[in-house]
N, CA, C and O of each residue as an XYZ file, in Angstrom:
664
protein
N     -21.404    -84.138    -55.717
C     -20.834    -82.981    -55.057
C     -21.756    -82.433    -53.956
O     -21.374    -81.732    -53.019
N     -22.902    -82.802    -54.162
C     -24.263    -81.880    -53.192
C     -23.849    -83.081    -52.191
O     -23.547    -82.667    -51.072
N     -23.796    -84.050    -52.309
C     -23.406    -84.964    -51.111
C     -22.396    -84.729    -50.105
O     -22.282    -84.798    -48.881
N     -21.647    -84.395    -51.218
C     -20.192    -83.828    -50.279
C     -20.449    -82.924    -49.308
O     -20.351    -83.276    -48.133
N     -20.837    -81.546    -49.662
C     -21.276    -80.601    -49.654
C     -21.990    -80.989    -47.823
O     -21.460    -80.558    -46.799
N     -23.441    -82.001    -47.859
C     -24.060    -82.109    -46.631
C     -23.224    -83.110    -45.787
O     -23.428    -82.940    -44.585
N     -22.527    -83.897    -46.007
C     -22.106    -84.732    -45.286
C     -20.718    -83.379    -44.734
O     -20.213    -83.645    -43.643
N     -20.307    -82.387    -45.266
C     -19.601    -81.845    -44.621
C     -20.326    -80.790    -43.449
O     -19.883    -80.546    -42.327
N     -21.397    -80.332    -43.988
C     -22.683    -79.584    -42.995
C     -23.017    -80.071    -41.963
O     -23.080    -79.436    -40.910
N     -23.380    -81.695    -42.134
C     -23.178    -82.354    -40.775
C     -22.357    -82.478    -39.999
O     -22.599    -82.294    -38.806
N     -21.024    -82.860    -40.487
C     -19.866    -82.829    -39.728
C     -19.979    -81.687    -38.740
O     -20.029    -81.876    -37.525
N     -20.022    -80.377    -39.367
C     -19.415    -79.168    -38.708
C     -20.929    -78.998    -37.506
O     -20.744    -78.658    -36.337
N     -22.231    -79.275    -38.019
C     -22.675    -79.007    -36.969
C     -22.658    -80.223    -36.057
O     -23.056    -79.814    -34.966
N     -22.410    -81.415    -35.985
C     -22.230    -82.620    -35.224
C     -21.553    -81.725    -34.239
O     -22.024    -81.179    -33.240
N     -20.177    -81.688    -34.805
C     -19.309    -80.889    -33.997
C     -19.072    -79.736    -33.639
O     -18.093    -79.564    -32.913
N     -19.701    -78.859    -33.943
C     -20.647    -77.688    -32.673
C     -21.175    -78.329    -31.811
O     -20.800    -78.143    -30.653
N     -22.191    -79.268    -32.084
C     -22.911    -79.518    -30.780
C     -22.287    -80.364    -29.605
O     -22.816    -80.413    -28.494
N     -21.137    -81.018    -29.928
C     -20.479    -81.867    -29.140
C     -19.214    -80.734    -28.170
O     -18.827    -80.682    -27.002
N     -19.032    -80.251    -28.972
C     -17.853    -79.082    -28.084
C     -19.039    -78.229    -27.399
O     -18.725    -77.618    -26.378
N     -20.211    -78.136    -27.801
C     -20.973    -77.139    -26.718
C     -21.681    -78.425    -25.718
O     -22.161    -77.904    -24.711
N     -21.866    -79.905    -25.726
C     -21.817    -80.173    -24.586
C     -20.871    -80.435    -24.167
O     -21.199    -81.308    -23.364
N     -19.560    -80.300    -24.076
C     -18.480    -80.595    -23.459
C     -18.228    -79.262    -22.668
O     -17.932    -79.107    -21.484
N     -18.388    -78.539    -23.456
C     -17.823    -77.334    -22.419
C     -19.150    -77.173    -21.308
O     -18.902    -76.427    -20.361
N     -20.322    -77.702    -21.328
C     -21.059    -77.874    -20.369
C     -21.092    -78.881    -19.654
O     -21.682    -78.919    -18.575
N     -20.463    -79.825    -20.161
C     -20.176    -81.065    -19.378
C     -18.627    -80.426    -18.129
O     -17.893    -80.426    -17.140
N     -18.794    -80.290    -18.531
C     -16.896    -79.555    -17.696
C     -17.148    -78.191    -16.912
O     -16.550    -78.093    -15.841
N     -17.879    -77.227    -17.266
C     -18.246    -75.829    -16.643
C     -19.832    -76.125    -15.804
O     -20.024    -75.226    -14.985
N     -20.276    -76.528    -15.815
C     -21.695    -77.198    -14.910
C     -20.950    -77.482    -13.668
O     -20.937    -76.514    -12.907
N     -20.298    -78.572    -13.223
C     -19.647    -78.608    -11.636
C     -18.483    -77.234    -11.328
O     -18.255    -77.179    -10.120
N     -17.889    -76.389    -11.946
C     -17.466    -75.151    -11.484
C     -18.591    -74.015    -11.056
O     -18.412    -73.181    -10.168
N     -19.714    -74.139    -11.812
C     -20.533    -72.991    -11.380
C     -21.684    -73.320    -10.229
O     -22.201    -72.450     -9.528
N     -22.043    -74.996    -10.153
C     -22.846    -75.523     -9.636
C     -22.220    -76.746     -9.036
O     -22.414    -77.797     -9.647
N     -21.443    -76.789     -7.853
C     -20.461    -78.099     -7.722
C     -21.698    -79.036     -7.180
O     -21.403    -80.225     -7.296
N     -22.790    -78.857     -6.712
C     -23.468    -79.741     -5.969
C     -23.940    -80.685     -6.857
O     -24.539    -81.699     -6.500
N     -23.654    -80.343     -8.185
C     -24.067    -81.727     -9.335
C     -23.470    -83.046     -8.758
O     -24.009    -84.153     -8.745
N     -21.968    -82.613     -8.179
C     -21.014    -84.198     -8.152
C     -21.248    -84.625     -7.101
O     -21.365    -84.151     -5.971
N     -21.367    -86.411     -7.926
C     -22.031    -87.440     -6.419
C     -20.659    -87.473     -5.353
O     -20.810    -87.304     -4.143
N     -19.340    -87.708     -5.962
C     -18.585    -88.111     -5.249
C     -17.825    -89.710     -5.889
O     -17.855    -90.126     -7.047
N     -17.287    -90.244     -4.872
C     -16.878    -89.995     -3.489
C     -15.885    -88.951     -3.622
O     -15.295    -88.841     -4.696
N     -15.588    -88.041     -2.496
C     -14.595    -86.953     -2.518
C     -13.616    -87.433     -1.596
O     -14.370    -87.902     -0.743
N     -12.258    -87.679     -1.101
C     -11.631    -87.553     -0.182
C     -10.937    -85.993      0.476
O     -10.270    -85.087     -0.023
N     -11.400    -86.217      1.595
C     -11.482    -84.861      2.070
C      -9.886    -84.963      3.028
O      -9.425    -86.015      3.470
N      -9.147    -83.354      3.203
C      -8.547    -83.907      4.355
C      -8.411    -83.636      5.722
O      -7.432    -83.884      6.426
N      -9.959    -82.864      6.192
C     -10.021    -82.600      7.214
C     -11.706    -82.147      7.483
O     -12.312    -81.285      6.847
N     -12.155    -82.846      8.412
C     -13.315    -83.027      9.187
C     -13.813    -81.803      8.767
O     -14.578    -81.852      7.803
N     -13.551    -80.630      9.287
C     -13.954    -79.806      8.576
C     -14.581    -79.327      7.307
O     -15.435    -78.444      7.230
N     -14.152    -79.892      6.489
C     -14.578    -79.599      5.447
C     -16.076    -80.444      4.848
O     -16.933    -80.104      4.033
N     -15.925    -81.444      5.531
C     -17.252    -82.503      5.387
C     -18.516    -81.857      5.056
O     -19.085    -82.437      4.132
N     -19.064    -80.967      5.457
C     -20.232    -80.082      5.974
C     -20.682    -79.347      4.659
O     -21.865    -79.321      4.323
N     -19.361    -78.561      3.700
C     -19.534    -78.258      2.788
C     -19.743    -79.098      1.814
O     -20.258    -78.434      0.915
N     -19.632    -80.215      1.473
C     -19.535    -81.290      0.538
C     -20.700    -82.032      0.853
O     -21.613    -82.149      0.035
N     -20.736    -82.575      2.053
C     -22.260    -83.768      2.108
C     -23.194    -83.088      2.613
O     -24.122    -83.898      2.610
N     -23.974    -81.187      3.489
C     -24.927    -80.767      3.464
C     -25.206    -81.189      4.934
O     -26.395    -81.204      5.253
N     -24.308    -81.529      5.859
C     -24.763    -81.737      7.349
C     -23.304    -81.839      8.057
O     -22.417    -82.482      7.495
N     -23.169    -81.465      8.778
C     -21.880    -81.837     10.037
C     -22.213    -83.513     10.722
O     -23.051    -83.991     11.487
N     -21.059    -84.010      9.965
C     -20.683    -85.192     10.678
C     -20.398    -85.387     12.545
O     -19.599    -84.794     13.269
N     -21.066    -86.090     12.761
C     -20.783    -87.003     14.110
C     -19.721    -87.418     14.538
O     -19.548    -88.636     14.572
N     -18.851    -86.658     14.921
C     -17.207    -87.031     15.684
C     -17.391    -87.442     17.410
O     -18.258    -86.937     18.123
N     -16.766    -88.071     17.699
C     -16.668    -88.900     19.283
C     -15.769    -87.619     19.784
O     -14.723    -87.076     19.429
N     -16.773    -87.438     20.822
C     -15.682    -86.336     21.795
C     -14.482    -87.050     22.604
O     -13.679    -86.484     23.345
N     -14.545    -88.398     22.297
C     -13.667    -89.308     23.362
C     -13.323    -90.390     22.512
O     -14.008    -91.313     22.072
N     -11.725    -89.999     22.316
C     -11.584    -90.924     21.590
C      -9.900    -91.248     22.049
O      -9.145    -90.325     22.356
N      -9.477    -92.658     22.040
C      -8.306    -92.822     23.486
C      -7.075    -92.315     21.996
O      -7.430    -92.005     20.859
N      -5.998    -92.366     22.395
C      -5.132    -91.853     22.191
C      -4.600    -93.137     21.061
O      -4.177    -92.762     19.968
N      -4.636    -94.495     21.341
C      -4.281    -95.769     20.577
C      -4.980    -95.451     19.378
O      -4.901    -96.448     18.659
N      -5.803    -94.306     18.653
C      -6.083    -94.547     17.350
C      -5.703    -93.366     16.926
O      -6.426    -92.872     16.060
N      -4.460    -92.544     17.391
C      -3.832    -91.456     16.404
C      -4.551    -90.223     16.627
O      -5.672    -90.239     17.136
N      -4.081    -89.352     16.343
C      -4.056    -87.871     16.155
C      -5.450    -87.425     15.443
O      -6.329    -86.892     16.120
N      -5.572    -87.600     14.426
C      -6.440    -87.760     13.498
C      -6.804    -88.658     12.635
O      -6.155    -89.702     12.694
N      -7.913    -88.586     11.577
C      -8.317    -89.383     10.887
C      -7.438    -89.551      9.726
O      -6.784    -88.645      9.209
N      -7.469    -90.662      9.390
C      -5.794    -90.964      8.134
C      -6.917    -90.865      6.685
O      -6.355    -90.701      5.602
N      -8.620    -90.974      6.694
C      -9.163    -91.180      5.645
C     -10.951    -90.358      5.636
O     -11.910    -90.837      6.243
N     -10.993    -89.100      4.814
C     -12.287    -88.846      5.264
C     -12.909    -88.774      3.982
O     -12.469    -87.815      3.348
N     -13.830    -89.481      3.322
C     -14.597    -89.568      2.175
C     -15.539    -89.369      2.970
O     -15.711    -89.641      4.158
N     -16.898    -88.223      1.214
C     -17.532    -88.027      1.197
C     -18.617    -88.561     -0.168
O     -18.113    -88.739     -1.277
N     -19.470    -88.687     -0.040
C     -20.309    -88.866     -1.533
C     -21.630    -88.492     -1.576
O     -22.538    -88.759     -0.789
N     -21.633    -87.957     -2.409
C     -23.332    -86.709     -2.309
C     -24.757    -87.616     -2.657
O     -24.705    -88.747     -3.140
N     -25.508    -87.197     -2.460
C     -26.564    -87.966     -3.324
C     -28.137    -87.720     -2.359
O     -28.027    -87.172     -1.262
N     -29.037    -88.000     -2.672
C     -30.030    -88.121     -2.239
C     -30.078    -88.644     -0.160
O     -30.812    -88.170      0.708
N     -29.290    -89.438     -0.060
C     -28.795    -89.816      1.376
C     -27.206    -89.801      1.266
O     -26.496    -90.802      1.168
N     -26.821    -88.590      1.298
C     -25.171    -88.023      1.715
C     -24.713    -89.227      2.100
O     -25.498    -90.010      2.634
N     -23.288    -89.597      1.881
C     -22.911    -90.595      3.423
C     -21.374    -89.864      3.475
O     -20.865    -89.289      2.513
N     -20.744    -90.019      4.833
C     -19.664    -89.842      5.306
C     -18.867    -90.600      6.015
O     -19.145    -90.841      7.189
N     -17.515    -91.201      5.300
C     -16.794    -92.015      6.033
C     -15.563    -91.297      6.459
O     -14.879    -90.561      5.748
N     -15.340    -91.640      7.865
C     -14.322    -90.992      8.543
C     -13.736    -92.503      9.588
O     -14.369    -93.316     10.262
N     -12.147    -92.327      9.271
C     -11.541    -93.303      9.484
C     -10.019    -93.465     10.415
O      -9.146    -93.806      9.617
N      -9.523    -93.344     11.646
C      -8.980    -93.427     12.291
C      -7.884    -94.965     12.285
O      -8.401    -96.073     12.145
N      -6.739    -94.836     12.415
C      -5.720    -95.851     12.778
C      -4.306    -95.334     13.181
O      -3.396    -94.632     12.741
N      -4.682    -96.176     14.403
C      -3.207    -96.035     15.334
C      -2.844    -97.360     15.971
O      -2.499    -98.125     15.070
N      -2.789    -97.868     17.005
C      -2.341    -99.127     17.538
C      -4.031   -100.024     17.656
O      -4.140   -101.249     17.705
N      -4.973    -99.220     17.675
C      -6.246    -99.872     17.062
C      -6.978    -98.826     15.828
O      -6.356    -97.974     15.194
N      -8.408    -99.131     15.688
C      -8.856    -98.644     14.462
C     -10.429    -98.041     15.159
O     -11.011    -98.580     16.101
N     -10.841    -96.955     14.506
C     -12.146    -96.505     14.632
C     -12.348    -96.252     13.310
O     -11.568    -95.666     12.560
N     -13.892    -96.913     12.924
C     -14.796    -96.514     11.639
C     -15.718    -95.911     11.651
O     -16.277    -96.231     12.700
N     -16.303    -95.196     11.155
C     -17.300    -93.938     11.010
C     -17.972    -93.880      9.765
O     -17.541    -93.189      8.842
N     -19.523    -94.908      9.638
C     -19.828    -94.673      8.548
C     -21.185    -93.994      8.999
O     -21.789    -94.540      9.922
N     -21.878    -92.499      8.253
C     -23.145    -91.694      8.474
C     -23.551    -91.504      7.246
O     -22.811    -91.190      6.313
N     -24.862    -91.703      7.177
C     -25.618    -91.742      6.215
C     -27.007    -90.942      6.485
O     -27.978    -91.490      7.006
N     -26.994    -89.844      6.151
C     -28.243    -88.238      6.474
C     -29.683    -89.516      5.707
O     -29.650    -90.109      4.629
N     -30.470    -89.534      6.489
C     -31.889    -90.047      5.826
C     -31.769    -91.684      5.326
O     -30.885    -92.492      5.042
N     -33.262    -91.618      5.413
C     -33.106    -93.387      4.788
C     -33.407    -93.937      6.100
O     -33.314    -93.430      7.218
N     -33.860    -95.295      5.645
C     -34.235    -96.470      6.187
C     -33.356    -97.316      7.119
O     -32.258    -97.422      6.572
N     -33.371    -97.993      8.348
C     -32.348    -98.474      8.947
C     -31.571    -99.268      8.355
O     -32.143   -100.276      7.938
N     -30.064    -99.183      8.076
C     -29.539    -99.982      7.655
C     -29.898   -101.393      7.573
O     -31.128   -101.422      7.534
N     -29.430   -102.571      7.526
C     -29.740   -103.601      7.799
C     -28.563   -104.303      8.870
O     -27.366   -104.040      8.754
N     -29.200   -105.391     10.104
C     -28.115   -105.377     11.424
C     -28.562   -106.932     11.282
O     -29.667   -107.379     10.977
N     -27.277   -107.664     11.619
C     -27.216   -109.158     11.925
C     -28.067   -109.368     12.655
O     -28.330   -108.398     13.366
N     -28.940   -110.659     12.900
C     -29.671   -111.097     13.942
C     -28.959   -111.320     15.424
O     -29.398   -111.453     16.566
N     -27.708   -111.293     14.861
C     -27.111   -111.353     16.584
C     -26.807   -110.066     16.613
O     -25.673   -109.977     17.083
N     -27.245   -108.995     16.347
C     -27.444   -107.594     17.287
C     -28.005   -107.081     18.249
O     -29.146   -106.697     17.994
N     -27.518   -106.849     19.682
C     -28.135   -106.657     20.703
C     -28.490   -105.248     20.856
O     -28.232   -104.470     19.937
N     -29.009   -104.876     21.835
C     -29.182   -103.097     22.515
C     -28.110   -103.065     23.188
O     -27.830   -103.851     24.094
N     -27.444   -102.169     22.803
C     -26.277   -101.274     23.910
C     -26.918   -101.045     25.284
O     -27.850   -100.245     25.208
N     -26.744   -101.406     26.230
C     -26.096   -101.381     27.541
C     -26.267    -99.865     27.960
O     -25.300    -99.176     27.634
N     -27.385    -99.133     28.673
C     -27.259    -98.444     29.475
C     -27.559    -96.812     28.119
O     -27.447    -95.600     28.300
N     -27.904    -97.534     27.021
C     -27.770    -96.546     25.884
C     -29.701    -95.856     25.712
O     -30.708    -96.539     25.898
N     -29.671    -94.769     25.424
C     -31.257    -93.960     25.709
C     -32.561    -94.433     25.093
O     -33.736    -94.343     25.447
N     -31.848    -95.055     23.881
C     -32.924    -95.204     22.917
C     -32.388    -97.030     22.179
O     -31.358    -97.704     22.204
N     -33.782    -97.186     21.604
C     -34.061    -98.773     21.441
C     -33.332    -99.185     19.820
O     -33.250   -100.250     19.209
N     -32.909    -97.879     19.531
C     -32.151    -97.989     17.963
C     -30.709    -98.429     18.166
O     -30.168    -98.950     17.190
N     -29.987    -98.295     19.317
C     -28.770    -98.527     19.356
C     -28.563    -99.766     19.888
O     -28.993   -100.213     20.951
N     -27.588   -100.499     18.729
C     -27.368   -101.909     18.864
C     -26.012   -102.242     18.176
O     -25.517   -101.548     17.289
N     -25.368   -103.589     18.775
C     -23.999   -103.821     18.539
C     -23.625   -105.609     18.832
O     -23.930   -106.467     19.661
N     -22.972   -105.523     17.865
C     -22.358   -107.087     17.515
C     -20.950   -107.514     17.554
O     -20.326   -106.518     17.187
N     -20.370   -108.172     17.727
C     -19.152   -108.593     17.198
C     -18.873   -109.629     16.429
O     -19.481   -110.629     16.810
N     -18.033   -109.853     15.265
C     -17.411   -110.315     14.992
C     -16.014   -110.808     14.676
O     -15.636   -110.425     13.569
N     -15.324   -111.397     15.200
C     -13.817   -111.994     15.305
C     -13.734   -110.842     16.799
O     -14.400   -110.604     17.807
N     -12.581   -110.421     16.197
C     -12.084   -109.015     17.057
C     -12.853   -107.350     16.617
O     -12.671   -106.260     17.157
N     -13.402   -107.580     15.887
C     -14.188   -106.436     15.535
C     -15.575   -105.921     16.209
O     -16.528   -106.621     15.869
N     -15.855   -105.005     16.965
C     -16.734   -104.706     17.293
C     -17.336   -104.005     16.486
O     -16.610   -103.348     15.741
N     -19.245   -103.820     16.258
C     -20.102   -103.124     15.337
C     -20.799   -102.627     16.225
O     -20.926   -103.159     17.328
N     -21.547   -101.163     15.774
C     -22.637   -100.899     16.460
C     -23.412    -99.494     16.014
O     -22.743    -98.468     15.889
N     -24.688    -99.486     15.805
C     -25.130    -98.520     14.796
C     -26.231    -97.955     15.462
O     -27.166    -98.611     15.921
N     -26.078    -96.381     15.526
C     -27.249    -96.045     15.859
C     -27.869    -94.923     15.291
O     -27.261    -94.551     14.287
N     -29.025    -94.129     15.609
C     -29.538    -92.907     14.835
C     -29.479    -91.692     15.981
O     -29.694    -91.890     17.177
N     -29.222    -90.687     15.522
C     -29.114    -89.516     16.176
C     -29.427    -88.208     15.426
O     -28.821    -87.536     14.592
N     -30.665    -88.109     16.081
C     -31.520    -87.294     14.581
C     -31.609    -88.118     13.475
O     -31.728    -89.337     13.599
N     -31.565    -87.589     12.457
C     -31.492    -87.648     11.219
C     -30.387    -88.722     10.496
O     -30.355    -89.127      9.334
N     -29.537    -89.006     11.592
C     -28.302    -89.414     10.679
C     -28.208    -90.937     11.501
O     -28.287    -91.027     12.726
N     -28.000    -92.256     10.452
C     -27.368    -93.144     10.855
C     -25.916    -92.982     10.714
O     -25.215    -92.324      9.946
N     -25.597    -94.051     12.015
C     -24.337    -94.117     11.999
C     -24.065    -95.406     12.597
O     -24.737    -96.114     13.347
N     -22.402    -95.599     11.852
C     -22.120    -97.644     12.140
C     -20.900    -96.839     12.045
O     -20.463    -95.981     11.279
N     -20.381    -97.645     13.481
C     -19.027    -97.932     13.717
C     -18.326    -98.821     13.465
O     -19.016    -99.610     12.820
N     -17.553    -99.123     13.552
C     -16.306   -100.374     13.822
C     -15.130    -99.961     14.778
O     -14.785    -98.862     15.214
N     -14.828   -100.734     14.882
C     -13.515   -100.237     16.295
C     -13.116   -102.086     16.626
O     -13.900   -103.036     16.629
N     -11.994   -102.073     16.812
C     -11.165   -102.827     17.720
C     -11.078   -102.778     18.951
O     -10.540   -103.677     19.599
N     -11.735   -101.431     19.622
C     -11.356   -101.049     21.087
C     -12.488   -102.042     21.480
O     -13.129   -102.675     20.641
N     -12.691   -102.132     22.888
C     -13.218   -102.789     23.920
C     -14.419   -102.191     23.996
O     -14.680   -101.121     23.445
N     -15.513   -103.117     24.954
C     -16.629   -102.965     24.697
C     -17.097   -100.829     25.695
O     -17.856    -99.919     25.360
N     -16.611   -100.921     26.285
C     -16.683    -99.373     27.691
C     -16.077    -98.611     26.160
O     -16.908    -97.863     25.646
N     -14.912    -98.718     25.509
C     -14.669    -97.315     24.850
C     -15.783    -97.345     23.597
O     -16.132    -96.344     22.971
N     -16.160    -98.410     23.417
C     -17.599    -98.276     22.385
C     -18.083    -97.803     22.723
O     -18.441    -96.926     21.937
N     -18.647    -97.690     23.986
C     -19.910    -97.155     24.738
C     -20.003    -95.755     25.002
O     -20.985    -95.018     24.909
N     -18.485    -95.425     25.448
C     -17.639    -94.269     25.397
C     -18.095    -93.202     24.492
O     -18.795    -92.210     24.695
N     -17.545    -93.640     23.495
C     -17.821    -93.161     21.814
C     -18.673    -93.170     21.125
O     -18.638    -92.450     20.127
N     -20.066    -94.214     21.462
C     -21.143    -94.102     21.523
C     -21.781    -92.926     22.476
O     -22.567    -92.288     21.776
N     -21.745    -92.510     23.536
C     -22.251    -91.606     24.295
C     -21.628    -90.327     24.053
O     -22.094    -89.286     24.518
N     -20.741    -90.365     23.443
C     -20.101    -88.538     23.030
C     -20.486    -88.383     21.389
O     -20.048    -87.367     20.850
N     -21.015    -89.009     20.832
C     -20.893    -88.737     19.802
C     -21.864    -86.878     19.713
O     -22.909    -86.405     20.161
N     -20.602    -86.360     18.785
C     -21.851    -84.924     18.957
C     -21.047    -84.108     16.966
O     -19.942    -84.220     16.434
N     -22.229    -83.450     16.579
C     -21.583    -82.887     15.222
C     -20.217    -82.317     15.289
O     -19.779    -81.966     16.385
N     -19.552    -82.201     14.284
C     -18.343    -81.366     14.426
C     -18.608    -80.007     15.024
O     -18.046    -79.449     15.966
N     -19.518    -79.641     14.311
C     -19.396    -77.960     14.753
C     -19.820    -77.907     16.249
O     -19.601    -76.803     16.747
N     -20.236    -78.600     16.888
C     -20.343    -77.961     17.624
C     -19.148    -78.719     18.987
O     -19.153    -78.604     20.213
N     -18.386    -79.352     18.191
C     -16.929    -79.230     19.400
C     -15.945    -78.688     18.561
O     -14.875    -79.291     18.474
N     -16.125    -77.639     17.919
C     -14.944    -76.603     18.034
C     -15.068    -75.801     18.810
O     -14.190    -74.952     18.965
């Protein structure tokens, strides 16, 4: 009976302690959201800033063949934030930024952009896909695009944070 007795003592406190980490497992990201890594899908540029801790890099020039807006904007938190922002219309623009960290890694057939300020910016193609990644401040960033090599360059040379083209 004394057996009974502790094996039911355990039970009940087992299970105290499991409903009190659950309700901290579950109330920890309401009071403190910056716990969650992500990825988040966001649905507007805007909101990026609050979630990954920096204003994303939007192209002040961007042609009209890739739509209105972005059809896809993930975020994912972590030690080096990253932000993907994603455009498609009759072609495609990709937007991947990553706050801190080491240069990505770039094919050996990556050249220097053409007429571009600094010795970090470089770009490749493959098939029909154009690549090209550079740093601006703090933040890498790799494109993709279908467009032609001038609206890369384009979009490469406007790139500026959100906030500050509203």
């Amino acid at each position: 009976m004394d057996r009974l007795k502790g094996l039911v003592s355990l039970l009940v406190v087992a299970g105290i302690v499991l409903a009190i980490l659950r309700v901290i497992h579950l109330g920890l990201p309401l009071v403190y959201p910056q716990v969650l890594r992500g990825p988040f899908s966001l649905d507007a540029v805007a909101d990026v800033e609050e979630y990954s801790g920096f204003s994303p890099l939007v192209p002040f020039y961007r042609p009209q063949v890739l739509g209105q807006k972005p059809i896809n904007i993930t975020v994912k938190r972590g030690l080096e934030p990253e932000v993907t922002i994603f455009w498609q219309g009759d072609h495609f623009l990709y937007l991947h930024e990553r706050r801190g960290g080491p240069r990505p890694p770039v094919p050996e057939t990556a050249r220097p952009v053409e007429g571009a300020p600094d010795h970090e910016t470089v770009s490749w193609r493959q098939g029909r896909t154009t690549y090209a990644q550079t740093r601006r401040g703090e933040i890498w960033v790799e494109l993709r695009t279908d467009l032609g090599e001038n609206d890369v360059r384009r979009i490469l040379d406007t790139l500026r944070a959100y906030e500050e083209l509203l």
